[in-house]
C-alpha positions in Angstrom: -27.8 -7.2 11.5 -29.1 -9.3 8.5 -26.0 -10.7 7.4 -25.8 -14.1 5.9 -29.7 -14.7 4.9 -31.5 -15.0 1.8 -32.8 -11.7 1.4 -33.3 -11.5 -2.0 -35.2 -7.2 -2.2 -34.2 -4.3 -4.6 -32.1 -1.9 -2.2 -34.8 0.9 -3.0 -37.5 -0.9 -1.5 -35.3 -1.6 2.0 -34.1 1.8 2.5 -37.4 3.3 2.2 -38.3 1.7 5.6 -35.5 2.6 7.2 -35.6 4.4 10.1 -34.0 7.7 9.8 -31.9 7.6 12.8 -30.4 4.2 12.4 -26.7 4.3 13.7 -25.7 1.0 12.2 -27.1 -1.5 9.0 -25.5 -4.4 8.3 -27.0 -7.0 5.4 -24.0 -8.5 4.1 -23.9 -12.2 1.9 -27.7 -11.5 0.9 -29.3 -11.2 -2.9 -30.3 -7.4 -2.6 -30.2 -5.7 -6.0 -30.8 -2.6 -7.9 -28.9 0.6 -7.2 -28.4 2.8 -4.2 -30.3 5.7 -5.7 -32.5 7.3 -4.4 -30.2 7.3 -0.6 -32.0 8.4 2.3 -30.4 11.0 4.7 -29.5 9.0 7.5 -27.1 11.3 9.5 -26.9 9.2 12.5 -25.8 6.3 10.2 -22.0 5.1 11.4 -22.0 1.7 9.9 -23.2 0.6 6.0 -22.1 -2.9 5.5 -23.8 -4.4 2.4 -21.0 -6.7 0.8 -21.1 -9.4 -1.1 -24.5 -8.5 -2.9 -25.9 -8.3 -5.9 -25.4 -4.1 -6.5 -24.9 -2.1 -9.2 -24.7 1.4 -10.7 -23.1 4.2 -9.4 -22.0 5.3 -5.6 -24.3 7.6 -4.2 -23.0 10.7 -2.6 -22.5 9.3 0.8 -20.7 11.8 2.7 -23.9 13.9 2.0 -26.3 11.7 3.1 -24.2 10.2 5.9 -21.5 12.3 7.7 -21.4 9.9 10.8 -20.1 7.2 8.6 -17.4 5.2 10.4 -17.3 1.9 8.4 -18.6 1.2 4.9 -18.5 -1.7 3.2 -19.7 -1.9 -0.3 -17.5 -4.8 -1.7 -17.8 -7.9 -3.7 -20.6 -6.5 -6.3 -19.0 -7.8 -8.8 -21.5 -10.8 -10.1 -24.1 -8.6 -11.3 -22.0 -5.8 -12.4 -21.3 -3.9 -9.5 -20.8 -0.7 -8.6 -19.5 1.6 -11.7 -18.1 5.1 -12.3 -15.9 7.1 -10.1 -14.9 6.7 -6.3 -17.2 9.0 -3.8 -16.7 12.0 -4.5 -15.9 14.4 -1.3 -14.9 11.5 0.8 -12.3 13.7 2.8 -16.1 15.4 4.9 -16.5 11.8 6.1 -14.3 13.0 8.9 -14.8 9.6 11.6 -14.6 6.8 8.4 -12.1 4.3 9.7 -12.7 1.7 7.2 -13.6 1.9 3.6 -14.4 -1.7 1.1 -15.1 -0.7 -2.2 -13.2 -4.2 -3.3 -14.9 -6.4 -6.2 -16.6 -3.6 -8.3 -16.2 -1.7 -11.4 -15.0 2.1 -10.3 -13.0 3.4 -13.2 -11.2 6.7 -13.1 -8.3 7.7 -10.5 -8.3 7.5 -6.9 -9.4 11.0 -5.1 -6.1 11.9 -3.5 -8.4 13.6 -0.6 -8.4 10.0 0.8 -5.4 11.1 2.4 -7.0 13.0 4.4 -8.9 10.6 6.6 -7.3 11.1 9.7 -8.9 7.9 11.4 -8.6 5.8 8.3 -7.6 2.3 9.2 -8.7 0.2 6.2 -8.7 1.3 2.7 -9.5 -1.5 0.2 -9.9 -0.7 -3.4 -8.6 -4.2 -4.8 -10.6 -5.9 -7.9 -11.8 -2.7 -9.4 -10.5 -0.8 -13.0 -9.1 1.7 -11.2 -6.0 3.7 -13.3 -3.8 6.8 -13.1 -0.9 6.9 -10.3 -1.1 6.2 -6.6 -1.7 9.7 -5.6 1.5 10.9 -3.2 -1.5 12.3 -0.5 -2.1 9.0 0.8 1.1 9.1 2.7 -0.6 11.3 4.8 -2.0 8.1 6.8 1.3 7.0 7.6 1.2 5.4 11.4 -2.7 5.8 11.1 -3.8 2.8 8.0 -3.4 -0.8 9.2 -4.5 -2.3 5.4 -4.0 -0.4 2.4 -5.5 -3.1 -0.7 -5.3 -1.5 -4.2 -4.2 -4.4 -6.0 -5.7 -6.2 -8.9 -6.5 -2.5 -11.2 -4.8 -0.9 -13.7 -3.0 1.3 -12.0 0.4 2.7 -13.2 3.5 4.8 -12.5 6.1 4.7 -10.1 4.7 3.7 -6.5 4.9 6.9 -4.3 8.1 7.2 -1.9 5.6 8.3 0.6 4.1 4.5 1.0 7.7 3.6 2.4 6.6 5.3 5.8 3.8 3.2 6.7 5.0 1.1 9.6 2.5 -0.1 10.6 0.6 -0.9 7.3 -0.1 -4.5 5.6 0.4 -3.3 1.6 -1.0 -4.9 -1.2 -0.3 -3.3 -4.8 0.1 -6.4 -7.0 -1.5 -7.1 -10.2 -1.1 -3.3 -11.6 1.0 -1.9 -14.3 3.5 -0.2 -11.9 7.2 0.9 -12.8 9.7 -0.9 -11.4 11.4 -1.0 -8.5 9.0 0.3 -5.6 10.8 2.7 -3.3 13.3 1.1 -1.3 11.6 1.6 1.8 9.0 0.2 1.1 10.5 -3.0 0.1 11.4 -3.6 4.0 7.8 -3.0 5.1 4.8 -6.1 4.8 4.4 -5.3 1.5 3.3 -7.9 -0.8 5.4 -7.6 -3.6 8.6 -7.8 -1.5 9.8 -11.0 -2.5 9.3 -10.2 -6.3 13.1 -9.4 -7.6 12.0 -6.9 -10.1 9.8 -4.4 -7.8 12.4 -5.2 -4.6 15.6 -6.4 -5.8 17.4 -8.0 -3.2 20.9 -6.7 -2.7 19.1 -3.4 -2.3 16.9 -4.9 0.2 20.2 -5.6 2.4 21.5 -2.6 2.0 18.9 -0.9 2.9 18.2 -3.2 5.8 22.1 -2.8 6.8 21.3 1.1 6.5 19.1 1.3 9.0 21.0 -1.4 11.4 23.8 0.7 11.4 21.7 3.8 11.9 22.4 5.5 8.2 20.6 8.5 8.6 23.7 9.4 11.9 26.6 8.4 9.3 29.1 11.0 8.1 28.4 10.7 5.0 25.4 8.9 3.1 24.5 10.5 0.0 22.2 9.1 -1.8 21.3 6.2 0.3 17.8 7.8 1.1 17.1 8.0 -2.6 13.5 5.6 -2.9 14.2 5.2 -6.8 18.5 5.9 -7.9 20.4 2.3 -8.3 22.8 1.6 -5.0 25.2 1.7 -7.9 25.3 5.7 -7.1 24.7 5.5 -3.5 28.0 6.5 -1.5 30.8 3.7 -0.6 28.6 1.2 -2.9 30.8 0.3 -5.8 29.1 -1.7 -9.0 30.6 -4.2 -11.6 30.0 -3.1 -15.4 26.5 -3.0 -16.7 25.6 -6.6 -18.7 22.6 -7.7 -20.1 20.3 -10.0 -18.5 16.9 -11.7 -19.2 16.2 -8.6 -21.7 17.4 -6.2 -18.6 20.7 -4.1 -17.5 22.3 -5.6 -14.7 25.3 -4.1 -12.3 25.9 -6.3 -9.2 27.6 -4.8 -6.2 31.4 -5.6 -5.9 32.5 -3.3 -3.2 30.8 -1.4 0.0 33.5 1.0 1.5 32.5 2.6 4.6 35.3 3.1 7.0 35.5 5.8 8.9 32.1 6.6 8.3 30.2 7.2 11.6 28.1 4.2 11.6 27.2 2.2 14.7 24.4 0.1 15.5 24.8 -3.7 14.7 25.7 -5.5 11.6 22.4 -6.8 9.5 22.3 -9.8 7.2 24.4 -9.2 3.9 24.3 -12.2 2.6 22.5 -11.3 -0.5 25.1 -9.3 -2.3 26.0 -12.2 -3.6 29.0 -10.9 -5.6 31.0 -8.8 -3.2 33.8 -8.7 -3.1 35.6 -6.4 -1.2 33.7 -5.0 2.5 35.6 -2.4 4.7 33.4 -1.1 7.7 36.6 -0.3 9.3 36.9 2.5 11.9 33.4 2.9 12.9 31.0 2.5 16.1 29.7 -0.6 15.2 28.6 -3.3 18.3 27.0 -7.0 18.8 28.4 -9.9 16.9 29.0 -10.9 13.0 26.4 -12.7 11.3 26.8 -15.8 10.4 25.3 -15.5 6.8 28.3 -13.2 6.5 30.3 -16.4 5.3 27.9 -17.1 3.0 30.1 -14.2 0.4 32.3 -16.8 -1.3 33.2 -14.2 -3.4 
């Protein structure tokens, strides 16, 4: 470990005395320059931490040289050009990587949708780069595996996959792209940092998709279209909408009625206080237990 000095060397010149069965290298906050190429084959390498250097050109072809690879950390390039071109290719034969910074670069092109196939990927962070394309769908795949998924700040575009709603456990980060709105509504429950934003998560679908899985929706009798990541609550089942009007340049409905008596929910009542212009609720004949929130009077309506 030679983080945090003034090492000011061309990255050639350090990697050709490197020891060939290093497990771990870790020079972050230096001056190194120059690009990665040629790499050594360091197979017993699980740990590459160079970030916040002065790199550039393209990524070498890591999962070649290193297959151990649990963490790498190539970020914050950016200064001196950083790192250009495409995302490693092949990155789905680094089979341990757990974390992967590629933040504060120049990658163009798409990101490789074999990424989702990291089965001990715990980090991802892409942020700060020119990435474009859509959020490829595969990286659902590390749904109750990734802990931080960072692709904000690119140019990134498309609707935000459905598959993103499943990540529990996941901090999300996808502002400062070119993404349709509204994100799935799934996702708009989750730490996800666009939540608040009324556009991407507007917030009477936030309750009811909050009050869906309170009252255990996917049990109900009925609840077409309420799983839907995309279709306006205007068309899910028992939601009933005013008449479309126009507003700040966009089509509004607001919800006016939720009629779901006799409908098999149970489960407790969530916080509905955002449907600001309801009017008429009937939950009648149901299983439902616990007490009535408070913010239900809050529906002056």
């Amino acid at each position: 470990d030679l983080g945090n000095n003034r090492i000011d060397q061309y990255a050639s010149g350090i990697f050709q005395g490197i020891p060939p069965n290093i497990k771990i290298l870790i020079l972050p906050n230096n001056t190194i320059k120059g690009h990665l190429h040629p790499f050594p084959q360091l197979s017993d390498l699980t740990q590459l931490i160079l970030d916040s250097n002065s790199l550039n050109g393209s990524l070498p072809e890591l999962p070649r040289f290193t297959p151990r690879l649990k963490k790498l950390d190539l970020s914050n390039q950016a200064e001196n050009g950083g790192f250009t071109g495409s995302i490693l290719p092949g990155l789905s034969n680094l089979l341990d990587l757990e974390e992967l910074r590629l933040a504060g670069n120049n990658l163009t092109q798409n990101i490789p949708s074999d990424i989702g196939n990291l089965e001990q990927l715990r980090v991802l962070n892409l942020s700060s780069n020119v990435l474009t394309d859509r959020i490829p769908s595969q990286l659902g795949k590390l749904a109750g595996i990734i802990e931080v998924l960072d692709l904000s700040h690119n140019r990134l575009n498309n609707n935000i996959p459905s598959e993103l709603g499943n990540f529990e456990l996941a901090v999300i980060y996808l502002s400062g792209n070119i993404l349709n709105d509204p994100a799935p509504a799934a996702l708009c429950v989750k730490d996800f940092d666009l939540r608040n934003d009324t556009n991407v998560c507007p917030p009477e679908r936030n309750a009811l998709r909050k009050f869906y899985e309170s009252t255990k929706g996917s049990e109900w009798t009925e609840n077409s279209n309420w799983e839907d990541d995309y279709l306006s609550p205007c068309f899910w089942f028992g939601v009933t909408c005013d008449l479309p009007f126009s507003s700040a340049g966009k089509i509004v409905q607001q919800i006016v009625q939720l009629d779901l008596r006799h409908n098999g929910l149970s489960g407790k009542l969530s916080d509905l206080s955002n449907l600001s212009s309801l009017q008429i609720l009937d939950l009648s004949d149901n299983d439902i237990k616990g007490t009535i929130p408070a913010t239900l009077g809050l529906l002056a309506n």
